[in-house]
N, C-alpha and C positions, 0 to 999 in steps of 0.2 A: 721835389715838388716845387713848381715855381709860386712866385712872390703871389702873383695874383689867384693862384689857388690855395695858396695859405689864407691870403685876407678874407676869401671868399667863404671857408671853412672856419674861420673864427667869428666872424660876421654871423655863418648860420648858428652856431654855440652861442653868441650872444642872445640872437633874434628866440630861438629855443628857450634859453636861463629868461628872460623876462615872459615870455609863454607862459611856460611853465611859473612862474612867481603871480599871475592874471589869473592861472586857473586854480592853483592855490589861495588866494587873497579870494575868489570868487565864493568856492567853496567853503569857507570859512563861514563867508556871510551868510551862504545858502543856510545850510548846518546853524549857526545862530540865529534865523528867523526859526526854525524849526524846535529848535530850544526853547525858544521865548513864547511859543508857539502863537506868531503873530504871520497871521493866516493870508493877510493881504500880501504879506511880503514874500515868502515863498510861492505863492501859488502867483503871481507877476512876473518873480524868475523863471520858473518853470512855463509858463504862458510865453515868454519873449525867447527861449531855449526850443519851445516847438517851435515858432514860429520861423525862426534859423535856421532849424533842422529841414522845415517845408520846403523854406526858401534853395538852401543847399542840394537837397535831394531831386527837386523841381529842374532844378537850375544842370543838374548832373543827366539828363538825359538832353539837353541841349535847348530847353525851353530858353524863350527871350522876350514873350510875352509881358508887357509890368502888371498887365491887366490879371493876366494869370496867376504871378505873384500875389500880386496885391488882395484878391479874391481867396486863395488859399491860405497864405500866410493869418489873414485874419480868421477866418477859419477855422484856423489851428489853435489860433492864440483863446477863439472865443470857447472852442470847447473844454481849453483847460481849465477856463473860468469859472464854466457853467460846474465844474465840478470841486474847483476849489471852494466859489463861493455858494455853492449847494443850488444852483440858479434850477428849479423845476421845469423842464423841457416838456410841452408838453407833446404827444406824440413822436419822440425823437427819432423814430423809424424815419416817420412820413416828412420831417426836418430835410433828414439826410437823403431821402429819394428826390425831395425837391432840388436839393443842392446837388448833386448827382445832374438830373436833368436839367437845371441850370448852365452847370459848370459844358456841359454836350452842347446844348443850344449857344451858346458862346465859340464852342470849338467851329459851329459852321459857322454862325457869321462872320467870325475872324480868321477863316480857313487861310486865307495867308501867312500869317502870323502865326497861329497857334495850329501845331500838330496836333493829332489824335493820342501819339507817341506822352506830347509834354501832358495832356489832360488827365489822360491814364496816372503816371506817375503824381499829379497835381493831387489829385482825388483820393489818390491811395494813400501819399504822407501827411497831407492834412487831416486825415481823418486817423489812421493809423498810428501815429507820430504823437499825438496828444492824446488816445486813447493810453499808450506806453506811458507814457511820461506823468501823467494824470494819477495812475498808481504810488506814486509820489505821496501826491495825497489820501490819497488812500489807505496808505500806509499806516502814514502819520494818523491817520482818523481812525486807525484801527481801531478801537473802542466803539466803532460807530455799528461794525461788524460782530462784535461780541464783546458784551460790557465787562467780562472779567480782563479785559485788557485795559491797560494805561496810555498816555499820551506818550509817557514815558519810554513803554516798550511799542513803539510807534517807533521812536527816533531811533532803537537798536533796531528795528527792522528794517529802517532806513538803509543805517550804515550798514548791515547785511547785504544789502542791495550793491553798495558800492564798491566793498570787499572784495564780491562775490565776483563782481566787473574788472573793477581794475588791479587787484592785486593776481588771480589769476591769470590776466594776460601778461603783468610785469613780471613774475615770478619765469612764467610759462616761455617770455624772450629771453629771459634770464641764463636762467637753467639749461634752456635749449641750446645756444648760444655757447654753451661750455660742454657738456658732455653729450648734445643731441644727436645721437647716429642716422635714426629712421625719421625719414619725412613722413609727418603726418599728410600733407595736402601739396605735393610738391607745385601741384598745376595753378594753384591760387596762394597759395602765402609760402614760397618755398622755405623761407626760415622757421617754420612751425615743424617741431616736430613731437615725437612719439612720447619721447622722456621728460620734455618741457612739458606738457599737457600734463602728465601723469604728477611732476613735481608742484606741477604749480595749482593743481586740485587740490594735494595736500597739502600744501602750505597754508593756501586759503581756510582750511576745515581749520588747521591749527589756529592760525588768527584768529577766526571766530571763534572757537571757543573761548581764546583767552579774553577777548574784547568781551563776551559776552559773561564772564567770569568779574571782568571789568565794571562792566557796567550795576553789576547785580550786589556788586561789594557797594559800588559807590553812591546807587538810586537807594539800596537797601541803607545807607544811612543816613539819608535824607527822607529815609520815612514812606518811602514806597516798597514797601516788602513783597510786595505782588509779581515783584519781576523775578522768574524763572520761577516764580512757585504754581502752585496747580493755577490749570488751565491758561499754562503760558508756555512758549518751548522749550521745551527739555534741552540739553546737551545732547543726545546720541538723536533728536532730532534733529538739532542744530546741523550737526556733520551730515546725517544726511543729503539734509534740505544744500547745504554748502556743495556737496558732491554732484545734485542735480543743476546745481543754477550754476556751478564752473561749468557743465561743462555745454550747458545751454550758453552761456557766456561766450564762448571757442565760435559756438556755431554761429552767432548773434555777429562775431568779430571776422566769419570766414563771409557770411552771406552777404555782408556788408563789401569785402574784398572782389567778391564777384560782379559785383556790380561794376566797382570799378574799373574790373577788369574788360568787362562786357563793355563800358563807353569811353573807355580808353582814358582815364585819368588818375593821377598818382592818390592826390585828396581831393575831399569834396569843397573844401575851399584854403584859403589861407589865411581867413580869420586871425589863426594861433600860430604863427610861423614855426615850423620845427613838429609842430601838434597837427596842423591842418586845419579842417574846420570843425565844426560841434557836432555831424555826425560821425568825425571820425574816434572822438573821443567817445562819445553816448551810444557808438555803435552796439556792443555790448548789453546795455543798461536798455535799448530798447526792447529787450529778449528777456532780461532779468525779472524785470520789474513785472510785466504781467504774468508770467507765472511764478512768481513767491506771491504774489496776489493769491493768483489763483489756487494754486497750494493750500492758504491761508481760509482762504471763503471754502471751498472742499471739507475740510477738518473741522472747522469753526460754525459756519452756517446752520 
């Protein structure tokens, strides 16, 4: 290997190691507002995370519009608001048809500029993108949904969420990566295969239970007894619910890969060098999160 393709390969291991240290340090704080449960601060993160995502996914079918950006991205960010900070929309149908028909009437005056192609896309991940993500909150506010819930078991539902994302895809490259014979998706992620998916489903049920095992010793003696007791999830729910959202998770992380593949790009930015950009990471979590929501309102409602 010559000199300048070693430095080039230690250069991207660096550029990765502090990545990876950014989305770590991030999540940290994410996770401690959520703790503290200081509602401005999480639902800001989350608001500025869609609005990335907008941008990103916008930007990924070949949009160059700023206008278009700039319309969506806000967009994005306001309707995370309107649900962190409980903002009462009134007719949000008739909102969203107007911004719909806005976002068109703009596509022809600017027909130079702006595709029908970038609009479509624009419309879909602003609206889309912080409906996902939104659940977040939602989560967290799980009490708000059925009072025999805690804020408490709010934040384990969280990290459910995140488990359920990213420890099954790490496990699933993992695993796959050593003993994986059969491609699952050879035409879209050829490194996925049959045995990773399968290992790294279980691995994830196992973490959760224990985190949630974790968490039920240590809420439990701080005086919230209510977590895992009636009217909260069970264990053999847990794994379940774990089993559906991995493998919603694969699909979240394949559907995402198709895209790419469809407009010809490796990531959707380089944000994160080594990681990409925020929808490559949250690709996943876009998929996760509204249905353990919705799982959630199902059972509970």
């Amino acid at each position: 290997m010559s000199k300048e393709k070693v430095k080039k390969k230690r250069g991207f291991k660096g550029e990765r190691t502090k990545s990876t240290l950014i989305i770590v340090a991030g999540l940290i704080v994410f996770l401690a507002t959520i703790i503290a449960d200081f509602t401005i601060g999480y639902t800001l993160i989350i608001a500025a995370v869609s609005a990335m995502a907008t941008y990103e996914l916008t930007k990924a079918v070949g949009a160059k519009s700023k206008l278009l950006f700039a319309v969506s991205c806000a967009v994005s960010a306001f309707l995370v608001c309107s649900v962190g900070f409980k903002i009462n929309l009134a007719f949000p149908q008739v909102l969203l048809s107007f911004y719909v028909l806005a976002m068109l009437v703009m596509t022809v005056i600017f027909n130079q500029k702006i595709k029908y192609t970038d609009t479509v896309m624009a419309v879909f991940a602003s609206i889309a993108v912080p409906y996902s993500l939104s659940c977040f909150i939602r989560l967290q506010n799980i009490k708000d949904l059925n009072p025999e819930f805690t804020r408490y078991e709010g934040f384990v539902l969280v990290a459910l969420a995140f488990t359920c994302s990213w420890v099954t895809d790490s496990f699933a490259f993992l695993v796959g990566r050593k003993i994986g014979k059969h491609k699952m998706t050879p035409n879209i992620s050829p490194k996925k295969s049959v045995e990773g998916a399968v290992f790294g489903t279980l691995i994830t049920a196992a973490v959760n239970i224990a985190l949630f095992a974790l968490f039920s010793f240590v809420f439990g003696k701080m005086g919230h007894s209510n977590l895992m007791g009636e009217g909260s999830i069970k264990y053999l729910a847990a794994i379940a619910v774990s089993v559906v959202l991995s493998i919603v998770s694969m699909f979240g992380d394949l559907a995402a890969s198709v895209l790419k593949r469809n407009v010809g790009i490796k990531d959707y930015s380089n944000l994160l060098p080594g990681h990409g950009g925020i929808v490559d990471r949250f690709d996943s979590c876009l998929f996760v999160l509204p249905v353990l929501y919705g799982i959630l309102e199902i059972i509970y409602k």
